[in-house]
Structure formats: C-alpha cells, structure tokens
Rosetta silent file (secondary structure, phi, psi, omega in degrees, C-alpha in Angstrom):
SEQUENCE: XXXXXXXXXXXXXXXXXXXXXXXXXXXXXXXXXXXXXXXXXXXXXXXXXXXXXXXXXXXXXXXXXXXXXXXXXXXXXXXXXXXXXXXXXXXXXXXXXXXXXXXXXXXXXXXXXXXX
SCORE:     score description
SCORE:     0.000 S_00000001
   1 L     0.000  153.754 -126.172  -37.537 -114.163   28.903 S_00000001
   2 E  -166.870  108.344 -179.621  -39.157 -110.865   28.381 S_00000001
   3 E  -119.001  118.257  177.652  -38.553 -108.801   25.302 S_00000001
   4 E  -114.087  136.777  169.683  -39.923 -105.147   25.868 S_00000001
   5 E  -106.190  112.657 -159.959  -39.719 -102.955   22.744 S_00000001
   6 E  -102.633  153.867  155.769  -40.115  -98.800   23.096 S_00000001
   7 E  -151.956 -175.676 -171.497  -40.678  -96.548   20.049 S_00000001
   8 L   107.837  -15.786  177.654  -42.383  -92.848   20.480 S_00000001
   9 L   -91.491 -174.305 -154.693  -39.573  -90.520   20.968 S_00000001
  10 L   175.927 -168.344  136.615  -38.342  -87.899   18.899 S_00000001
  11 E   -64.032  110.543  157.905  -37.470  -84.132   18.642 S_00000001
  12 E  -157.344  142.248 -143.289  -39.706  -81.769   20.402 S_00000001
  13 L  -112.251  168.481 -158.486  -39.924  -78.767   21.236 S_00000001
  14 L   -22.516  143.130  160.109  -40.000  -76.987   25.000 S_00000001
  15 L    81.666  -19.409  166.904  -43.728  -77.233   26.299 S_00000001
  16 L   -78.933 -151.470 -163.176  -44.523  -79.784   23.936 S_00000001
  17 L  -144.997  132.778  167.024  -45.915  -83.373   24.074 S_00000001
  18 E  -122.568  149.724  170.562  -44.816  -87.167   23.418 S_00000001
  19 L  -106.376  165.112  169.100  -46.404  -90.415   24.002 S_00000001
  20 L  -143.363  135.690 -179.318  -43.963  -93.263   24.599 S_00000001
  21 E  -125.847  156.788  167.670  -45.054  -96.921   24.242 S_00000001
  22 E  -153.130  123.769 -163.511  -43.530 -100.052   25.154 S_00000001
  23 E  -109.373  133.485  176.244  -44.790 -103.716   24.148 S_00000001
  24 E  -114.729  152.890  165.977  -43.080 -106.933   25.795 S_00000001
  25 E  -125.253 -172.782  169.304  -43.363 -110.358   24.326 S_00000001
  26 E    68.676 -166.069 -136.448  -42.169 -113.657   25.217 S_00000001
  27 L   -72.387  100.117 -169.860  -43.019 -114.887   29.211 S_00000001
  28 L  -121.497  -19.149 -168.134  -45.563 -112.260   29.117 S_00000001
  29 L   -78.090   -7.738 -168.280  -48.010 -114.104   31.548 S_00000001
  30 L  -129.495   41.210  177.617  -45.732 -113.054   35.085 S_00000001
  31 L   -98.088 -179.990 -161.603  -45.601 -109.833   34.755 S_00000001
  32 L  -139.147  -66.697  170.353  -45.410 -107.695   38.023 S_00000001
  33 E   -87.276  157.023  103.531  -43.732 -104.231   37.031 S_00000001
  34 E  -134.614  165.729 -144.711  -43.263 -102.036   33.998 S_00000001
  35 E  -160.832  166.812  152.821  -42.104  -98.797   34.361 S_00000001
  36 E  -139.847  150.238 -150.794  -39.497  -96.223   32.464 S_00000001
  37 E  -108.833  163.602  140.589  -36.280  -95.261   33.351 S_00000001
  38 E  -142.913  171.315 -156.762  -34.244  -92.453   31.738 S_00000001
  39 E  -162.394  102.206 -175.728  -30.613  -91.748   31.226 S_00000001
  40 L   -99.224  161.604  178.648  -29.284  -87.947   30.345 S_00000001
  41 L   -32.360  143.859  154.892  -25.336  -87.585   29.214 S_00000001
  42 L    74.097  -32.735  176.507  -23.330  -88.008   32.179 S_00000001
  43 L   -97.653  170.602  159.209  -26.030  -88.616   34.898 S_00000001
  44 L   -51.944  172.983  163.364  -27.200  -91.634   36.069 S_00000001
  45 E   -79.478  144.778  167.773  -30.469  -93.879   35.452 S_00000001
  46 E  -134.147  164.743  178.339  -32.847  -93.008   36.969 S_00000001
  47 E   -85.629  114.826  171.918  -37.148  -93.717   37.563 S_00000001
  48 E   -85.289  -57.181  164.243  -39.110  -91.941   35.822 S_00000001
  49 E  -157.503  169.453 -173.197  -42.390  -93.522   36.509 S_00000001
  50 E  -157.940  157.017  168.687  -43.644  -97.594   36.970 S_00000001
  51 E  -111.679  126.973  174.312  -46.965  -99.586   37.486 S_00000001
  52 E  -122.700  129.749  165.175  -46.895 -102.303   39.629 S_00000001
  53 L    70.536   42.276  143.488  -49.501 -105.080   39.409 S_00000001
  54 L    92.558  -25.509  178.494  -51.321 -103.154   36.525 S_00000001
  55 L  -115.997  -43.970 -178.882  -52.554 -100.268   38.826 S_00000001
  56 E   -99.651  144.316 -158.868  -50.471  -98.871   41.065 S_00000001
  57 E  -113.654  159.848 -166.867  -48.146  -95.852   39.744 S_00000001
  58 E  -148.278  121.393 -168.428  -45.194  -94.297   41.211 S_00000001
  59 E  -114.117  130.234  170.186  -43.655  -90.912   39.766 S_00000001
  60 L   -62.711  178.238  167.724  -39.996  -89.407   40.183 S_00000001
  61 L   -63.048  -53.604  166.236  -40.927  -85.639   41.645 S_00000001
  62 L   -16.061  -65.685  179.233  -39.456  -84.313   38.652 S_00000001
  63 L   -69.761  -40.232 -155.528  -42.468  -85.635   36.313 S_00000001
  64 L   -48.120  139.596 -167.426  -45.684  -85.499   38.762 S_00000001
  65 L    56.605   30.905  155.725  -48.258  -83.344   36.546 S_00000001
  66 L  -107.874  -72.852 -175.998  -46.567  -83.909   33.615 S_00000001
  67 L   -77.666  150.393  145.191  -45.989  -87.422   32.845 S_00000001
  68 L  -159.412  146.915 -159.662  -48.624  -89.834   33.249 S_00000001
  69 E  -122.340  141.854 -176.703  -47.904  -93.616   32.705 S_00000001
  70 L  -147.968  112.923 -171.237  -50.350  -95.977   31.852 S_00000001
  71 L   -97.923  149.715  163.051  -50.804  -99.606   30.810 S_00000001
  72 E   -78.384   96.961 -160.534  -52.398 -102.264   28.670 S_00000001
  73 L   -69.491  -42.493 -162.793  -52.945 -105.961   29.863 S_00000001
  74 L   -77.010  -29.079  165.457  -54.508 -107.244   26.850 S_00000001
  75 L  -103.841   -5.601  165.960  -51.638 -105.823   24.927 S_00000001
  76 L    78.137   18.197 -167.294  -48.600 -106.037   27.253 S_00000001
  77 E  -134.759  141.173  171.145  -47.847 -102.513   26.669 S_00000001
  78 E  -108.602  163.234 -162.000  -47.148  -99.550   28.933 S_00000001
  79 E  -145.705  154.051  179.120  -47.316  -96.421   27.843 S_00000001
  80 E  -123.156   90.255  157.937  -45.591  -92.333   29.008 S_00000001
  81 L   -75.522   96.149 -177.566  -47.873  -89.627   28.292 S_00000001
  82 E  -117.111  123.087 -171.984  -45.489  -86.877   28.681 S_00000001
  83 L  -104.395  165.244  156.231  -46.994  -83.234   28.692 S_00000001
  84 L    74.481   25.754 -129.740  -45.322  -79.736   29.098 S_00000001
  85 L  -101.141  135.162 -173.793  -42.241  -81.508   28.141 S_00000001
  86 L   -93.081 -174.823  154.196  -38.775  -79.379   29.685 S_00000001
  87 H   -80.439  -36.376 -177.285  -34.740  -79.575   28.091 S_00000001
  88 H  -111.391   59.378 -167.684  -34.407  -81.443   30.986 S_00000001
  89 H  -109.608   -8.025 -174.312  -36.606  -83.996   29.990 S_00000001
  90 L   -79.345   97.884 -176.883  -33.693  -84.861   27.371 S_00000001
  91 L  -151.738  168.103  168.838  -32.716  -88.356   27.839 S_00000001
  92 E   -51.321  151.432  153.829  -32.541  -92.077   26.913 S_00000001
  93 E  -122.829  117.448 -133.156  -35.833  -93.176   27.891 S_00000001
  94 L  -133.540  158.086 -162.693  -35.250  -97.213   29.149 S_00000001
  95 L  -141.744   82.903 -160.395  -38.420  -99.199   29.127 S_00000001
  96 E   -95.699  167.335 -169.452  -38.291 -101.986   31.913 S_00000001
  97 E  -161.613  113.765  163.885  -40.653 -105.026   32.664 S_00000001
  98 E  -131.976  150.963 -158.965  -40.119 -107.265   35.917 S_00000001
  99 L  -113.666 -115.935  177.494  -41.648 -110.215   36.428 S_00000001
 100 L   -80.465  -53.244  177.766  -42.924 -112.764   38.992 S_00000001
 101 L   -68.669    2.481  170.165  -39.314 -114.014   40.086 S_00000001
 102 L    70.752   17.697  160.085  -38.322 -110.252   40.162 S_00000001
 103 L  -107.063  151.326 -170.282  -36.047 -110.122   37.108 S_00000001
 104 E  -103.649  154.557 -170.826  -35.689 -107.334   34.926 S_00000001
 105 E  -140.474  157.824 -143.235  -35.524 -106.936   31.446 S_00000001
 106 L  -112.476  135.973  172.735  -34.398 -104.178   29.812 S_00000001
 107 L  -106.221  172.065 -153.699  -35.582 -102.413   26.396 S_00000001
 108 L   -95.802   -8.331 -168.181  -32.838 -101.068   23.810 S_00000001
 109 L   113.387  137.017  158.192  -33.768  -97.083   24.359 S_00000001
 110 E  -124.726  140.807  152.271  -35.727  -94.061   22.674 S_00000001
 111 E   -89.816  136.043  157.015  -34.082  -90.768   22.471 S_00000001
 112 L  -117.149  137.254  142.053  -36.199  -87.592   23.551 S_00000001
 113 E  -129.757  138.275  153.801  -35.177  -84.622   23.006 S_00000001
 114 E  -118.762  144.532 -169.453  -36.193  -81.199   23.709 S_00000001
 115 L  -171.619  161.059  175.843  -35.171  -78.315   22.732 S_00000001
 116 L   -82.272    0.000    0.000  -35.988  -75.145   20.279 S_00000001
C-alpha cells in the first residue's frame, strides 16, 4: 500500500503561480510512476503530467511551457510547478503513484483555483 498525500493548492489569480507537492509513504520502495491528474466540474479526469522511473516526463498539450513536474527519490515526493496559471487550470488536482505490480493509488485532492 501506497499512501500519497498532496497539499499546495489554493486561490490564485490568472497568470499567476503554484507549486503542488505530493509525498507517498508506506511500500515506497516499488515505485514506477507518479504523476497528477486533474478533475474540473463536469469533465472528466484527466493527465496532467507524470514521471516514470524518476526521469522520464510526459505533459497533457494543455500544460507544456507551463507546468513542469518534478520529483524527489530521497523524499518520495513529486512535485507541479505550475506557471502562467489560466481559469482553465481550475480543477481537482489528483496526485497518483503506481508501483512495480502496476497498481495505482490515489491521493484525496487539492483544489486550484484561478480566477480574479
């Protein structure tokens, strides 16, 4: 088991900036992805950006030269530097971690919002 924990989001406004972190505990030694997800009213989840194997990163379109996601081994934690931040950057922001056996675990959610 895999406990990932996000905190960083907030209120901010258009053009602005957030960091987002997420730390996993528990079976911490097999991990293979983590990545964040997000989820606006009404639409689906979707990928926002992931690491796999510590290095390689993968960006929705949406984000590229905005976002940039980046992780910590020695601390288990990934992290979403998100610049230039739009309104329709306003979502759930889901914090995910899969591991050797390919199951995912799930974090409880930060809200972002932007707006003026």
């Amino acid at each position: 088991q895999v406990q990932p924990v996000e905190s960083g989001g907030g209120l901010v406004q258009p053009g602005g900036s957030l960091r987002l972190s997420c730390a996993a505990s528990g079976s911490i030694f097999s991990i293979y992805i983590m990545g964040w997800y997000r989820q606006a009213p009404g639409k689906q989840r979707e990928l926002v950006a992931n690491i796999i194997g510590g290095s390689s990163t993968n960006y929705a379109d949406s984000v590229k030269g905005r976002f940039t996601i980046s992780r910590d081994n020695v601390k288990n934690t990934v992290y979403l530097q998100m610049n230039s931040l739009k309104p329709e950057d306003t979502a759930t922001y889901y914090c995910q971690v899969v591991v050797a056996d390919l199951s995912a675990y799930w974090g409880q959610g930060t809200q972002v919002t932007v707006s003026s």
